[in-house]
C-alpha positions as CSV (number, residue, x, y, z in Angstrom):
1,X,0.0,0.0,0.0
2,X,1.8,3.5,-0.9
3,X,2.1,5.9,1.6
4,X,2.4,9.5,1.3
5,X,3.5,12.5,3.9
6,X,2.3,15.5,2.8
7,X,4.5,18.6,3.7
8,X,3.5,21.9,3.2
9,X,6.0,25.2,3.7
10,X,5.1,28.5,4.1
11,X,1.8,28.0,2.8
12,X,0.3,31.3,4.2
13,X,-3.3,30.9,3.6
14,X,-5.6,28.9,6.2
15,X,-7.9,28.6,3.8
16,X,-5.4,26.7,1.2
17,X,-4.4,24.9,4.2
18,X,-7.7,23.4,5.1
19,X,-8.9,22.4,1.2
20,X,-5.2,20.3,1.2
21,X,-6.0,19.3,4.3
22,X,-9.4,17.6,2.9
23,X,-7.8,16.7,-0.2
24,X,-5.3,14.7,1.4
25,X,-8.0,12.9,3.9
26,X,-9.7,11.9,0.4
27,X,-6.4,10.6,-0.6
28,X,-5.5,8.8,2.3
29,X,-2.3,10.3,3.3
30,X,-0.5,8.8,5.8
31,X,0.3,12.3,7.5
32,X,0.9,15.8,7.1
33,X,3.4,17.9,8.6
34,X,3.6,21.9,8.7
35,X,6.4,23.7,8.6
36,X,7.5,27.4,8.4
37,X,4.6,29.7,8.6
38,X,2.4,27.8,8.0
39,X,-1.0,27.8,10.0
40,X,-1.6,24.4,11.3
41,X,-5.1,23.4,13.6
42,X,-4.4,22.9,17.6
43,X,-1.9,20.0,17.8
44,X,-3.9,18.6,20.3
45,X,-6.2,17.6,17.6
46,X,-3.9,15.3,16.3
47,X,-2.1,14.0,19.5
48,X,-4.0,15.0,22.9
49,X,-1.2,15.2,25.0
50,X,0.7,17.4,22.4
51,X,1.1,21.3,24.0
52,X,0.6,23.8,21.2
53,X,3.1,26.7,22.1
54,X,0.8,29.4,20.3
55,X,-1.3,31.8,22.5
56,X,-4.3,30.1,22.9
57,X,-6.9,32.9,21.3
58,X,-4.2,32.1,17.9
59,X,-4.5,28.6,18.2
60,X,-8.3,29.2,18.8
61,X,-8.8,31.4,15.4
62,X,-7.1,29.4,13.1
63,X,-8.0,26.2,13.6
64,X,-11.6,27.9,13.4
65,X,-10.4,29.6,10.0
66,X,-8.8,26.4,8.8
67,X,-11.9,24.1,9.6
68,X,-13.8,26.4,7.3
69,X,-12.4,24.4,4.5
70,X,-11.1,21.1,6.0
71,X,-14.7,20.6,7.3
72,X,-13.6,17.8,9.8
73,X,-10.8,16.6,7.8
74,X,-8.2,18.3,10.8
75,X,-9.4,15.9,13.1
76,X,-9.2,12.7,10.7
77,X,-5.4,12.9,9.9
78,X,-2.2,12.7,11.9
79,X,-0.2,16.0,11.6
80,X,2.9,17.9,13.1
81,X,4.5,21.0,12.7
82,X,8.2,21.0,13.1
83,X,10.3,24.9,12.8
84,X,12.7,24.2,10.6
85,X,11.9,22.4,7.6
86,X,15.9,22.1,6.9
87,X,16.4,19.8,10.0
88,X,13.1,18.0,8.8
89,X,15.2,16.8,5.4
90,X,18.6,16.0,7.2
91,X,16.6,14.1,9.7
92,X,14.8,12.1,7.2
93,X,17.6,11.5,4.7
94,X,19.6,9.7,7.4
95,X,16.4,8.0,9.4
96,X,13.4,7.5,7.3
97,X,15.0,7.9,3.8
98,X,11.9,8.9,3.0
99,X,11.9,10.4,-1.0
100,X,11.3,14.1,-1.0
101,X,9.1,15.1,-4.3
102,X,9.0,18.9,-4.3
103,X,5.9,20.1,-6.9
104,X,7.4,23.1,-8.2
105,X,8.1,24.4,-11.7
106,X,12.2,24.8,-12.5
107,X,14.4,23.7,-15.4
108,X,15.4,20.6,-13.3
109,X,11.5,19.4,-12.9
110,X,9.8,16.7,-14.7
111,X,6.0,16.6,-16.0
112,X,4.1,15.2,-13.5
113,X,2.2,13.0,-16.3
114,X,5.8,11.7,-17.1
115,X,6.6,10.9,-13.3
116,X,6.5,7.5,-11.8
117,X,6.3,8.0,-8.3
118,X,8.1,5.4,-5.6
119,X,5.5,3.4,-3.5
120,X,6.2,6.0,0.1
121,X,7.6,9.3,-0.4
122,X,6.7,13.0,1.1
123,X,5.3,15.5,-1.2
124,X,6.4,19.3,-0.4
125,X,4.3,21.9,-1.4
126,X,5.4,25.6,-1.1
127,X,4.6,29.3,-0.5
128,X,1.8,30.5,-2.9
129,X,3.3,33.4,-4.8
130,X,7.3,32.3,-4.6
131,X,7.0,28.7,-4.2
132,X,9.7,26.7,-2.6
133,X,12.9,28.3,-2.1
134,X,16.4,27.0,-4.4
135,X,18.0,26.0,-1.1
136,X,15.3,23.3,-0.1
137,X,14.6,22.5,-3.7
138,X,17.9,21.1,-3.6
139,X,17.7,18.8,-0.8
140,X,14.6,17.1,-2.8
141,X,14.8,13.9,-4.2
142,X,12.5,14.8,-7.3
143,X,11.2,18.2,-8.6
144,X,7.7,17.4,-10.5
145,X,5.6,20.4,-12.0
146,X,2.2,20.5,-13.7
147,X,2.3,21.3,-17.4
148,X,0.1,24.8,-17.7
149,X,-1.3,25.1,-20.6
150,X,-3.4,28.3,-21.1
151,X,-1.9,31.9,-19.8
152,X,-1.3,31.7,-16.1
153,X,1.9,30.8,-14.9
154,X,0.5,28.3,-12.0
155,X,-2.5,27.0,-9.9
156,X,-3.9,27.8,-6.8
157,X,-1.9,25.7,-4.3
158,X,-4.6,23.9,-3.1
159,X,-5.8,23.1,-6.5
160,X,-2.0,22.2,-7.5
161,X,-2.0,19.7,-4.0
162,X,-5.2,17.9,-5.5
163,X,-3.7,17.6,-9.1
164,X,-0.1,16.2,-7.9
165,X,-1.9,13.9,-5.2
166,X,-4.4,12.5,-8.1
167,X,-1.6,12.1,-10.6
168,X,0.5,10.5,-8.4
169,X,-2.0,8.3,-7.0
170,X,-3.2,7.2,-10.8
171,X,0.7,6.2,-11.3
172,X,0.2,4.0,-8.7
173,X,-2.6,2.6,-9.8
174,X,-4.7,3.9,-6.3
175,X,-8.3,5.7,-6.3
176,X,-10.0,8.1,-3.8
177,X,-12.5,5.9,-2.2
């Protein structure tokens, strides 16, 4: 059975955050971890013992704005939110070994229609207007980007999240449902 982390970087929007967040539940991701600054629900919706360091009326507000969208789907999955997504990487080369598969367009990327995806692997997804930054790019195993066909230069992130996670999931020869 494949499984798929779901990271997401300095995704500023809570609303982006919740429709990935229910996109992922539909696509059974195995977990979701937030990094940067990235709004993430209470932790303790994921782990009840976890301590979320935020001032509580934060904490409150976001996980209300982010539930807008996720409609449930932030109580369903297993999530963390680690500070720096550079010691995420180092840790998980030399531990989990875990393929990184940033979705990002750059001269290095591949097609995601061309991609065959490993069985387990993380998929990044970065900040909406600048995407990911070149220095964590780098660390990634693979660099996939959705062919754009009409005169925009990209999707909404959340959109983008539900395109990659379908496409890779077809390579794989896994459905929704």
């Amino acid at each position: 059975m494949p499984e798929i982390t779901l990271l997401m970087h300095n995704i500023r929007s809570t609303y982006n955050v919740g429709a990935i967040m229910r996109t992922a539940e539909g696509f059974g991701v195995r977990q979701i971890i937030f990094s940067g600054y990235t709004p993430y629900p209470d932790l303790r919706l994921a782990d009840p013992r976890s301590i979320d360091p935020r001032l509580p009326h934060i904490t409150e507000r976001l996980t209300a704005q982010i539930h807008k969208t996720a409609l449930g789907a932030e109580t369903m999955l297993p999530f963390s939110y680690v500070v720096d997504i550079h010691q995420w990487l180092a840790e998980n080369a030399s531990r989990e070994r875990l393929p990184v598969i940033a979705l990002e367009q750059s001269a290095s990327s591949t097609e995601l229609n061309t991609f065959r995806p490993p069985t387990r692997f993380a998929l990044l997804l970065g900040e909406e207007v600048y995407g990911i930054e070149p220095d964590i790019l780098a660390r990634c195993d693979h660099i996939v980007e959705i062919p754009m066909r009409g005169a925009k230069e990209s999707f909404n992130v959340s959109v983008a999240a539900g395109i990659a996670l379908y496409g890779l999931c077809f390579s794989l020869n896994i459905t929704p449902g």
